[in-house]
Structure formats: structure tokens, C-alpha cells
N, C-alpha and C positions, 0 to 999 in steps of 0.2 A: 158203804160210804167211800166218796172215792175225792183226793187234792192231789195237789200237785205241789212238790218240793225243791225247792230251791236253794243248791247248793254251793256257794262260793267258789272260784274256778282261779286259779293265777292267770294273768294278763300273756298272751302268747306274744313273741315277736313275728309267727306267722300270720299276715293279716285277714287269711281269711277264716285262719283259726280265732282270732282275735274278734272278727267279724259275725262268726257265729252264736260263742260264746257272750257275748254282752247283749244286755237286757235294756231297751232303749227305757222300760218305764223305770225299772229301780238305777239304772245309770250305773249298772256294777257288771261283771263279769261270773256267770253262773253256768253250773250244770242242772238242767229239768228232769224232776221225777214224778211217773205219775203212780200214787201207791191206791190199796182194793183193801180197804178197814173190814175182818168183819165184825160182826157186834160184839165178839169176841175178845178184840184187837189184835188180830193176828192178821199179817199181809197174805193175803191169798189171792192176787195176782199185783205185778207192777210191772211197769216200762220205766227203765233207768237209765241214767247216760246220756239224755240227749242233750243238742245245743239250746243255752240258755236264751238264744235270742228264739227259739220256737214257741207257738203258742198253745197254751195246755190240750185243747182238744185237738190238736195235730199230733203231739206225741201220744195221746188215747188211741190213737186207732187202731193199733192191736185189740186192746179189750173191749173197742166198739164192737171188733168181729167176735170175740168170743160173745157180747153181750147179745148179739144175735142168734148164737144157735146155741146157747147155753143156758142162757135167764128161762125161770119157765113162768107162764102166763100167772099174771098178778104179782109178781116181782121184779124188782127196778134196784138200781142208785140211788142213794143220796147223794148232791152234789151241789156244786156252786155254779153259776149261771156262764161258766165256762164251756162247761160241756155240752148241753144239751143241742150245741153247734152242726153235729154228726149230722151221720146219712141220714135217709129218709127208714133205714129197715130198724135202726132204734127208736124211732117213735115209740114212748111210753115205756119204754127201757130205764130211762134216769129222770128223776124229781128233780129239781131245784128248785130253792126260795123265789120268789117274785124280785123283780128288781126293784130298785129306790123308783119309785114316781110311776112303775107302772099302774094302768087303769085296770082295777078289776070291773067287768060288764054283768048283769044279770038280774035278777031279784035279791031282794034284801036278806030271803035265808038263803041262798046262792053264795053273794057276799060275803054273809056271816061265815058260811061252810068253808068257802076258798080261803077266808082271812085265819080261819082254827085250825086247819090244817099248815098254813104257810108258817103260823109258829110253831105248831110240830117239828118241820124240818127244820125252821132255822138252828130251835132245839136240839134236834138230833145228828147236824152237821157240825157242831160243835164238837163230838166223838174223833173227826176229822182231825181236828188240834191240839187233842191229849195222846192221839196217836203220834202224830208227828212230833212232841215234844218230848213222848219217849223213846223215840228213836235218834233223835239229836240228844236229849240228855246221858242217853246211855252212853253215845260214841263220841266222846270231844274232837275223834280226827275229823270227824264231819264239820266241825266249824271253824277248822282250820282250813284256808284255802287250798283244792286239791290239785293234782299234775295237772298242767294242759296238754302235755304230750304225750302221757301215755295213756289214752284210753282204756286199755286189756286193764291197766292194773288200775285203775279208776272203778270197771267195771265191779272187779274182783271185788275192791272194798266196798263198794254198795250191798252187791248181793251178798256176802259175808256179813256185813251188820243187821240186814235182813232176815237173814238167817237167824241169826241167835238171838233176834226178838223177837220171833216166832219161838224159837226152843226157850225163851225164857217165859214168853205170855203161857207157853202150855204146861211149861213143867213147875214153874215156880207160881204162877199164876196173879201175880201181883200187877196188875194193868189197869188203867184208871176208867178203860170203857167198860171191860167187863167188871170192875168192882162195882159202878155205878146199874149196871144193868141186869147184872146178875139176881141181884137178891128179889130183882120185882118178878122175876119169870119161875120161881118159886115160893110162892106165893102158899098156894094151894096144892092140894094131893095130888089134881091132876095135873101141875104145873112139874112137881117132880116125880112123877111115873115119864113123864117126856124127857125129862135129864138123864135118868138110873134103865130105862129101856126103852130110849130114843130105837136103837140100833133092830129090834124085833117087832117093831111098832108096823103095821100096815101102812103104806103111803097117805089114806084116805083117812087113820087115825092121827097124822101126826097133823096133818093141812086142818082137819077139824081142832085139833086144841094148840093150833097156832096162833096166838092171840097178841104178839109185839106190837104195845101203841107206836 
């Protein structure tokens, strides 16, 4: 699952720092991040720092390239209709919801299929929003407007909060994606023989009782 975060920036008297940082659509002055959910809620990749007037899938293009020689066949993102912008080599890399008013084409169980799957995601991109709310809940300096001039230490405090939301979703485990998603993937014996010896499992046994709706 993959958004984009929007961080309040002070107004620079440099203007083309000034010029950067401002967001023509919210009409404010921000830093863009794009963070990598996983079902978890642990950040396992992001691009931080950039200027707020860039647009989400321009700051992705680092993890487009990972998403190309890394994702393996039958796996993608989840994401919002921002991304799916990229090159031509992440085709079928990242999901998104259908737009407002776009026309679904086909036959009637075609339809039905495209339409049960699109609230699947729209479902499951929701994870997107409890991630980001625990990473701004946690940090109150995050919603306070941060330097505009010095980026090093801009940098610093992103990845720093980052950090310890990742040490906190692993050691303390309290995180609202995986408390919601956790208890369904143990279900069954063979659901926890995948959790207790994921790590000794054959490639071929874990892809077989991978079963995440």
C-alpha cells in the first residue's frame, strides 16, 4: 500500500524555495512523502523530502524502479489513481480504485468481477490512512510547520520518526493495519504454521497457502 504525505513547510523568503514548496491545489506551503505500507504497517520503503509543489508519481520514481526488478510476478501496490502515471515497465505493478465516472466495458459478470474487486481495494487502501495517522499521531513535530531551509535536518526528522514507527509497529506491535489484518491470516492451522515457520517453509509452500483477500 502505497500514499503520499503531506507535510506543512514555513513560507521561505527565497522565492524559488518558496516557489517549490507550495501546493497550487491545497494553496499551502508543504513537504511531499511518498511512504511503502506493508500489511504489517511497517514502512518498508519511502521517498521523503521532496518539494510540495511536485506531483505524487514524480516523487515515486525511485520505488517505480525498485518496483521493477523487485516485485515478483503476481504482485503489485495498492494505491490511489496517482500512481499508476509511471513508465510503461510497471504495468500491472500497482492496483488502483477506478475513478469517479470511469466506464467499466464488458459483459455483465466481467462487470460484476471489475466492480467486487474495485471495492476490495478501495477497502484495502484505506490501511493507507491509519498508517499515516499513526505516524503523524505519534510525532506532534510533524504538524508543526517544519524548516524551509534546512533540508539535512528536515531530512533527519522524517527518517528518524520513521524509524521508530517501524521499531514501534515491530516490538510493541500495536498498529491499527496489522491489528485489523492480523487475526484473519490465522484463522486456521495452516494459516499459523505460515506465521510460527514462515522462515523454513519452501518458496512453493508458502505461495501455495498464501491466501490475503
Amino acid at each position: 500500500m502505497t500514499d503520499g504525505l503531506k507535510l506543512p513547510v514555513q513560507t521561505s523568503d527565497d522565492i524559488d524555495i518558496e516557489n517549490a514548496t507550495f501546493n497550487g491545489w491545497l494553496l499551502e506551503h508543504f513537504i511531499t512523502s511518498i511512504l511503502v505500507f506493508s500489511s504489517l504497517g511497517i514502512v518498508f520503503a519511502a521517498r521523503t523530502n521532496a518539494p510540495g509543489s511536485w506531483h505524487d508519481s514524480r516523487v515515486a520514481q525511485p520505488i517505480y524502479r525498485v518496483l521493477c526488478t523487485k516485485t515478483p510476478d503476481g504482485y503489485y501496490l495498492v494505491a490511489d489513481t496517482a500512481f499508476p502515471r509511471g513508465t510503461v515497465e510497471i504495468k500491472g505493478r500497482i492496483c488502483a480504485p477506478l475513478k469517479d465516472g470511469q466506464q467499466v466495458m464488458g459483459t455483465t459478470d466481467q462487470i460484476v468481477e471489475v466492480m467486487a474487486f474495485n471495492r476490495e481495494l478501495l477497502s484495502y487502501s484505506q490501511t493507507t490512512e491509519w498508517g499515516m495517522r499513526a505516524i503523524q499521531g505519534s510525532f506532534g513535530r510533524l504538524r508543526i510547520p517544519l524548516s524551509c531551509n534546512d533540508s539535512k535536518a528536515r531530512g533527519d526528522l522524517l527518517e528518524i520518526c520513521l524509524q521508530l514507527h517501524n521499531l514501534h509497529t515491530i516490538k510493541v506491535g500495536f498498529n491499527q493495519i496489522q491489528m485489523v489484518y492480523f487475526k484473519h491470516w490465522q484463522q486456521t492451522d495452516d494459516d499459523i504454521e505460515v506465521w510460527t515457520r514462515f522462515e523454513s517453509m519452501l518458496f512453493l509452500d508458502q505461495h501455495e497457502k498464501d491466501h490475503v483477500a
